[in-house]
C-alpha positions as CSV (number, residue, x, y, z in Angstrom):
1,X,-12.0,41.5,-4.6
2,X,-15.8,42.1,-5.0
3,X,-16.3,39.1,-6.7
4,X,-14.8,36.3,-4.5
5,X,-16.7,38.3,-1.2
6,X,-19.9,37.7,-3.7
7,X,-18.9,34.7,-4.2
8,X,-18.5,34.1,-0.3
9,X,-21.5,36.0,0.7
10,X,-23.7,33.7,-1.8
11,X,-22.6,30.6,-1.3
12,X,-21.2,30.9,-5.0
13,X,-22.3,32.5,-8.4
14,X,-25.3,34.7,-7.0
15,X,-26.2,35.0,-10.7
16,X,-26.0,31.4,-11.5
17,X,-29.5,29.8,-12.1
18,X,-30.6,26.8,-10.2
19,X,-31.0,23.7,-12.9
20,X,-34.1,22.9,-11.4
21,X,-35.5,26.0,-10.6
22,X,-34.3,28.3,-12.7
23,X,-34.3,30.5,-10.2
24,X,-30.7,32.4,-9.2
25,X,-29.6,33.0,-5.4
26,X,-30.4,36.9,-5.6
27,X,-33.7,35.6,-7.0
28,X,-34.7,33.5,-3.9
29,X,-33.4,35.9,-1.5
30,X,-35.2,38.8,-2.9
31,X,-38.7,36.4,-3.5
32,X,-38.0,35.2,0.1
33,X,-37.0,38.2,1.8
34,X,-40.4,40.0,0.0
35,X,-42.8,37.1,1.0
36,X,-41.8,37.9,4.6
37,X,-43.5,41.1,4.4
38,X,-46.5,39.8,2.4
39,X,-46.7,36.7,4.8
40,X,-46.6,38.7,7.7
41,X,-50.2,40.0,6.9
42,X,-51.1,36.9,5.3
43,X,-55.1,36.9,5.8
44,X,-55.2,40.4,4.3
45,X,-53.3,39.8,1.7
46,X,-54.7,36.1,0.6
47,X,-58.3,37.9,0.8
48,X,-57.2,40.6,-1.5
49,X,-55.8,38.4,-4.1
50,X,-59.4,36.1,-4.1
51,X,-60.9,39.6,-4.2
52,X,-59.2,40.8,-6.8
53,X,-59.6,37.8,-8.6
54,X,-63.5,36.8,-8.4
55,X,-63.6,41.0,-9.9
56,X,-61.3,39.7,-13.3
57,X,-63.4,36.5,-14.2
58,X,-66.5,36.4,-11.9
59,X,-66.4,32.5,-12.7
60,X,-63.7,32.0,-10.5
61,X,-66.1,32.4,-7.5
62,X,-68.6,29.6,-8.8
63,X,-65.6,27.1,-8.0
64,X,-66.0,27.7,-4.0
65,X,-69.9,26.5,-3.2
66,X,-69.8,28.2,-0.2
67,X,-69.5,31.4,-1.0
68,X,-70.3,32.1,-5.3
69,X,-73.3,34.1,-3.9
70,X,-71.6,35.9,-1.3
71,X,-70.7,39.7,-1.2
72,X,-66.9,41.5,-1.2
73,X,-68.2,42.2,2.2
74,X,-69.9,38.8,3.2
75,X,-66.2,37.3,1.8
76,X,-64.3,39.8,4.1
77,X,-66.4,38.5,6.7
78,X,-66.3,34.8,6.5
79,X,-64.0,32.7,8.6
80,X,-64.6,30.1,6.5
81,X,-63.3,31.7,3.5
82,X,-60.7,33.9,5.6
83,X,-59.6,30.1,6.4
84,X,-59.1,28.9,2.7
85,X,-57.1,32.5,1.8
86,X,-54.7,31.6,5.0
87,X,-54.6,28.2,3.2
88,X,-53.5,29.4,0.1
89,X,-51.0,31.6,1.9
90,X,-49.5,28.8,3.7
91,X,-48.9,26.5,0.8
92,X,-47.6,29.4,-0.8
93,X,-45.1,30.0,2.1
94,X,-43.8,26.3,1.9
95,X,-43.0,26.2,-1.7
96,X,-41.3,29.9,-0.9
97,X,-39.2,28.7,2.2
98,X,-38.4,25.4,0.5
99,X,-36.8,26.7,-2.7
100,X,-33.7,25.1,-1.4
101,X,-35.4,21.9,-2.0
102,X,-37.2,22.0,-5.2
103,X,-37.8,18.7,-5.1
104,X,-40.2,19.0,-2.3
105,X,-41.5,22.0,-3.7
106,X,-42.2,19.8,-6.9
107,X,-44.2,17.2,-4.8
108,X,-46.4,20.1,-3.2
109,X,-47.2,21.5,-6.6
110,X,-48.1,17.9,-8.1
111,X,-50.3,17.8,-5.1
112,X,-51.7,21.1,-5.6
113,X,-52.0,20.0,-9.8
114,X,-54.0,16.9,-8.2
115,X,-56.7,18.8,-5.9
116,X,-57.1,21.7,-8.5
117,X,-57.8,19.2,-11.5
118,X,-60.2,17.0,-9.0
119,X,-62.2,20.4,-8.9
120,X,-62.1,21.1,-12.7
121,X,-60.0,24.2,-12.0
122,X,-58.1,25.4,-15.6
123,X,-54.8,27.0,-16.6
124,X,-56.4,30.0,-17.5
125,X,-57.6,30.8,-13.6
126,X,-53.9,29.7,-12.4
127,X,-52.5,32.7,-15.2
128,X,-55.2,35.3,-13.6
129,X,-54.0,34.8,-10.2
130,X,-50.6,35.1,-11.3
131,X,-51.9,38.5,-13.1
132,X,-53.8,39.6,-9.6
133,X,-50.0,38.4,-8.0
134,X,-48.2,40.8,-10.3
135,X,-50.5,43.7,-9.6
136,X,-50.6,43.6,-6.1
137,X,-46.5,43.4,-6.2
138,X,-46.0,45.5,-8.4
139,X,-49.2,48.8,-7.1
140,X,-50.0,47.7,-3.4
141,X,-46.3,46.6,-2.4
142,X,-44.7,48.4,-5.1
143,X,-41.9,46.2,-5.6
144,X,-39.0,46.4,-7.8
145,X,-38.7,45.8,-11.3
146,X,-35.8,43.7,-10.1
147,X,-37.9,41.4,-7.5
148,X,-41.2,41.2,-9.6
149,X,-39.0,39.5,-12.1
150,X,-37.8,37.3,-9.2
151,X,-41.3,36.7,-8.8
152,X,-42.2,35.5,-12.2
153,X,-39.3,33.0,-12.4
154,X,-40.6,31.8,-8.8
155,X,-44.4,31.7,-10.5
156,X,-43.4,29.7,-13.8
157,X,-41.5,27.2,-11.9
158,X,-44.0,25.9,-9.5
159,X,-46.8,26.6,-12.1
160,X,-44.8,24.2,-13.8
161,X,-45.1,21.8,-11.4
162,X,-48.8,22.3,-11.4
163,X,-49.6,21.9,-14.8
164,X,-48.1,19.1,-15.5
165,X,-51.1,17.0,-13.2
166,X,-53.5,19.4,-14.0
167,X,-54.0,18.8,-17.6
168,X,-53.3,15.8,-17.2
169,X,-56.3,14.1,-18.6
């Protein structure tokens, strides 16, 4: 009996990957039901992540003009910057509440791929935000095992998405 009300509940195999995504139904309702909480406080938490990353590769910082000489503090500060966290937030919020259409979740990412390659932005910064991602989950929200998992699949396939335009030379 459990399995047909599952089945009911889900919509169908809530353990059944998404051909596109990769991602199952108990993996988009546990990213999406998460992101809720983290998007409630959005500002705060975009800041910490562009914190937390400008203190694991200090080059990171040089890519924003605006502020590569600016303090933690001055950052915390800035509306300017506070504006381009939120940013980051919100596009991060679209591909999250539009994982039932990955295809327009595709054509966000290639966008994002496009305006991160036009700014000579690499791979290698993408991975160490997933890293600062994973850390906050996982310490400051401290997240399942089970969800952080959820996460990574939700990471890989829109970083997917992005790398495919950003190295593309």
């Amino acid at each position: 009996m459990g399995g047909i009300l599952n089945r009911l509940w889900w919509g169908g195999d809530p353990d059944a990957p998404n051909p596109i995504t990769g991602l199952t139904p108990r993996d988009v309702y546990a990213v999406q039901k998460s992101w809720a909480v983290i998007y409630a406080e959005a500002g705060k938490h975009g800041l910490q992540l562009f914190i937390r990353l400008f203190r694991l590769n200090p080059v990171t910082k040089t890519y924003f003009k605006t502020i590569k000489d600016m303090s933690e503090e001055q950052l915390s500060n800035s509306f300017q910057f506070k504006a381009h966290a939120i940013n980051l937030m919100s596009s991060i919020n679209t591909a999250v509440t539009n994982l039932n259409q990955p295809e327009v979740v595709i054509a966000l990412m290639n966008k994002l791929g496009e305006t991160h390659r036009k700014r000579r932005v690499e791979q290698l910064h993408f991975d160490q935000v997933k890293e600062v991602l994973v850390g906050i989950l996982q310490k400051d929200l401290q997240l399942t095992d089970d969800v952080v998992g959820s996460w990574a699949k939700f990471v890989t396939f829109i970083y997917k998405h992005i790398f495919e335009i950003l190295n593309d030379k």
